[in-house]
C-alpha positions as CSV (number, residue, x, y, z in Angstrom):
1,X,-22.5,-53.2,37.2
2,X,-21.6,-49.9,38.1
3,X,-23.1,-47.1,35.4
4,X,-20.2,-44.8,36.3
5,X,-17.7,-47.3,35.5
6,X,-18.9,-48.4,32.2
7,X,-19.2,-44.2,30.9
8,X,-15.9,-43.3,31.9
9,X,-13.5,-42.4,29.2
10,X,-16.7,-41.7,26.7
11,X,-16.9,-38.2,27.0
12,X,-12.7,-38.4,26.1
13,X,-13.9,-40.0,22.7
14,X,-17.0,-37.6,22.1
15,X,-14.0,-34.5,22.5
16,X,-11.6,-36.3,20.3
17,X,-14.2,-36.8,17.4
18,X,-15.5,-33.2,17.6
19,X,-11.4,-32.1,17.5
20,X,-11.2,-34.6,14.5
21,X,-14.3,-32.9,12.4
22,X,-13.4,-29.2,13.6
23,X,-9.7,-30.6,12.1
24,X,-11.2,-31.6,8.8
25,X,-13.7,-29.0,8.2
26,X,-11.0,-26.5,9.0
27,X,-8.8,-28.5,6.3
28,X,-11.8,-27.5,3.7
29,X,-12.0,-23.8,4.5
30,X,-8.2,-23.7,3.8
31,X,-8.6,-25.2,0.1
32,X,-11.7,-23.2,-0.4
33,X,-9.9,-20.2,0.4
34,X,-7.1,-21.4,-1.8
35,X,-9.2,-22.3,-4.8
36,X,-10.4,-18.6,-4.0
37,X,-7.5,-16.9,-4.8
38,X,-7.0,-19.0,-7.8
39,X,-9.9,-18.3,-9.2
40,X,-9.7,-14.2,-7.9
41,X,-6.5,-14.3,-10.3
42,X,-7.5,-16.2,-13.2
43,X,-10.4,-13.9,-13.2
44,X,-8.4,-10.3,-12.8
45,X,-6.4,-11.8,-15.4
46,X,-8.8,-13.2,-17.4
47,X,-10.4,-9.2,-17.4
48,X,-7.4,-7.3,-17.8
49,X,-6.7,-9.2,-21.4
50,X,-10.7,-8.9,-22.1
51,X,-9.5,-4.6,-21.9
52,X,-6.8,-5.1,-23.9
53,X,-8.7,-7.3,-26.9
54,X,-11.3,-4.4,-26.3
55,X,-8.7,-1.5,-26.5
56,X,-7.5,-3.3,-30.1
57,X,-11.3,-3.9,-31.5
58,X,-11.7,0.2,-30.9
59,X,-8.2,0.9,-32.6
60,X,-9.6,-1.1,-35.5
61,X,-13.1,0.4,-35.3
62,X,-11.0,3.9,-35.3
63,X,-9.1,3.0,-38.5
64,X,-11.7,1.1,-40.5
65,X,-10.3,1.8,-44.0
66,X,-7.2,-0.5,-42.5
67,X,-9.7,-3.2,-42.1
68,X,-12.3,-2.8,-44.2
69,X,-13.2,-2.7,-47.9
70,X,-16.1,-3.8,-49.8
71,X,-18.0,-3.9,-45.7
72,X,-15.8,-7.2,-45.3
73,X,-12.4,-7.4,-43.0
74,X,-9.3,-7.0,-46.0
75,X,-7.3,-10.0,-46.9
76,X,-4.5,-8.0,-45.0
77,X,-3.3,-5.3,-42.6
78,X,-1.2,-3.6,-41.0
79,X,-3.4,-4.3,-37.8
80,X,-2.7,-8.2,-38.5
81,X,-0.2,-10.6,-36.9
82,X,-0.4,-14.0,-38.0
83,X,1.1,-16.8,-34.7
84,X,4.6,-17.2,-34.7
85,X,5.5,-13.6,-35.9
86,X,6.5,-10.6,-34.4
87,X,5.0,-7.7,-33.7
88,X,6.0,-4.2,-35.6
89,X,8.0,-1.8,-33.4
90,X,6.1,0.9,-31.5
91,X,5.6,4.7,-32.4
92,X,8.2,6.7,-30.8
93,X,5.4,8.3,-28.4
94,X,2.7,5.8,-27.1
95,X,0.7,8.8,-26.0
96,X,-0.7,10.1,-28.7
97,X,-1.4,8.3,-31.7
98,X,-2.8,10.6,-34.1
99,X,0.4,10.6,-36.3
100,X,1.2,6.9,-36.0
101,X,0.9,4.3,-38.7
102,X,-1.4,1.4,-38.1
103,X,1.5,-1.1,-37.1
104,X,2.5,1.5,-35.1
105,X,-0.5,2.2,-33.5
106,X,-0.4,-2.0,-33.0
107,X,3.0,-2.0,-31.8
108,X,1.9,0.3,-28.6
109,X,-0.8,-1.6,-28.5
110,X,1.6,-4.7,-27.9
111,X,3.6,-2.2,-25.8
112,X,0.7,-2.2,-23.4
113,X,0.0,-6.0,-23.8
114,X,3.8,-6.6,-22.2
115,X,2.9,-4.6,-19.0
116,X,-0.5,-5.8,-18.3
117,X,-0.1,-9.2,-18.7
118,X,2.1,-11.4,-17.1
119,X,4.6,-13.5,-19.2
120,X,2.8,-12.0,-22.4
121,X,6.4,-10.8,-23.6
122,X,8.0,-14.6,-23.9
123,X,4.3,-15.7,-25.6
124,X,3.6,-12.9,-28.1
125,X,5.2,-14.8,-30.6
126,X,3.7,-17.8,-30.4
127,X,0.3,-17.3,-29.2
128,X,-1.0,-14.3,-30.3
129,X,-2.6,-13.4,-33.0
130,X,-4.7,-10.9,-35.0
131,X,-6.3,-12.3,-38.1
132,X,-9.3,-12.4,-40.3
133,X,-11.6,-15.7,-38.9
134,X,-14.1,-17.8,-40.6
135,X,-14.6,-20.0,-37.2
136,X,-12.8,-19.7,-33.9
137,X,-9.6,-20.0,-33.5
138,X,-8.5,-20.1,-36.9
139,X,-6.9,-17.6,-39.1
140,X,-8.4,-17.8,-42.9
141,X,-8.3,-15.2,-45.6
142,X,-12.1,-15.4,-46.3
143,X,-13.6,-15.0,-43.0
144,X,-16.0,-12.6,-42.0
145,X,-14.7,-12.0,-38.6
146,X,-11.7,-10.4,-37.2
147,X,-10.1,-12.6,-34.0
148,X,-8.0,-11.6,-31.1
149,X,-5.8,-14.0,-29.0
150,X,-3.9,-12.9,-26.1
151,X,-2.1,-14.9,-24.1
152,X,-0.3,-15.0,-20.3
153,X,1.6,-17.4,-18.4
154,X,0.6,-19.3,-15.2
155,X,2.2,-22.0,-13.3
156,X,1.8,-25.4,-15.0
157,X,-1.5,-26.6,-15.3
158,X,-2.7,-23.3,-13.4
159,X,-4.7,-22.0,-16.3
160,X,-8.5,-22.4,-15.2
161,X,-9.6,-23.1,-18.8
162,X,-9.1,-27.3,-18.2
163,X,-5.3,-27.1,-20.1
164,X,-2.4,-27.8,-18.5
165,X,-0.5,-25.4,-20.6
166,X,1.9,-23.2,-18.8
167,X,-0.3,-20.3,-20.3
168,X,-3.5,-19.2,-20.6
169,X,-5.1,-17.7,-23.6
170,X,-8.6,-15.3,-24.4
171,X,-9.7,-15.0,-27.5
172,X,-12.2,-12.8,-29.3
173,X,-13.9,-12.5,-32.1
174,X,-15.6,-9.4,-33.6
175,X,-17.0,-8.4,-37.3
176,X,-16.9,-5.0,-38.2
């Protein structure tokens, strides 16, 4: 037999395979780069509410006789906001709250929460909350703990927490 005859067309085949694993490997740097920017979000997100639930915790440290009596959080506050109610309107000024009542001061607050978060304004009814915690995520009149939830909404099933909610939530807890 002729060797020349029996290896032609091979190197064709050896091309095509290496074109079909470039193909696929290039296929995985393009979800890679997508899960990237997925995750780059979530994560911005997931910091700018983290700023917010801090801002709050140092309004309440600020105010303490609002929060505090007898070194345990009160029974209730202006600073509260039980789910599925609204907050109280804002101060007249945002920019300086040395005047402003505590629900005031909270309704800034909330103020802020609408700008920095997307889809916050459509979910601040339902999922936030500010309330007196004996265990995460739930709102009790004996806890020891004061919890923030703050919420933001993503595409369906977006939310990088495992729900498929069309939201994604943080929630802290803090005792004073």
């Amino acid at each position: 037999m002729n060797r020349a005859h029996d290896t032609r067309g091979f190197s064709m085949i050896e091309v095509l395979v290496t074109i079909l694993l470039i193909s696929i490997g290039v296929l995985g740097l393009v979800a890679l780069q997508g899960r990237t920017i997925a995750y780059t979000q979530d994560s911005a997100l997931r910091n700018a509410a983290a700023i917010l639930a801090d801002d709050l915790q140092e309004m309440l440290r600020a105010d303490l006789d609002e929060v505090i009596v007898n070194g345990l959080p009160r029974g209730s506050s202006a600073y509260y906001k039980a789910a599925d109610a609204d907050f109280p309107p804002p101060a007249d000024d945002c920019t300086s709250l040395a005047n402003a009542s505590a629900s005031q001061r909270l309704g800034c607050w909330a103020e802020k929460v609408k700008t920095s978060l997307p889809g916050a304004e459509d979910l601040m009814n339902s999922e936030f909350h500010i309330c007196r915690s004996k265990t995460a995520g739930s709102c009790t009149v004996d806890g020891s703990a004061i919890e923030i939830q703050l919420a933001w909404a993503v595409k369906g099933g977006e939310c990088l927490d495992g729900s498929d909610n069309n939201y994604c939530t943080y929630a802290v807890r803090a005792e004073f």
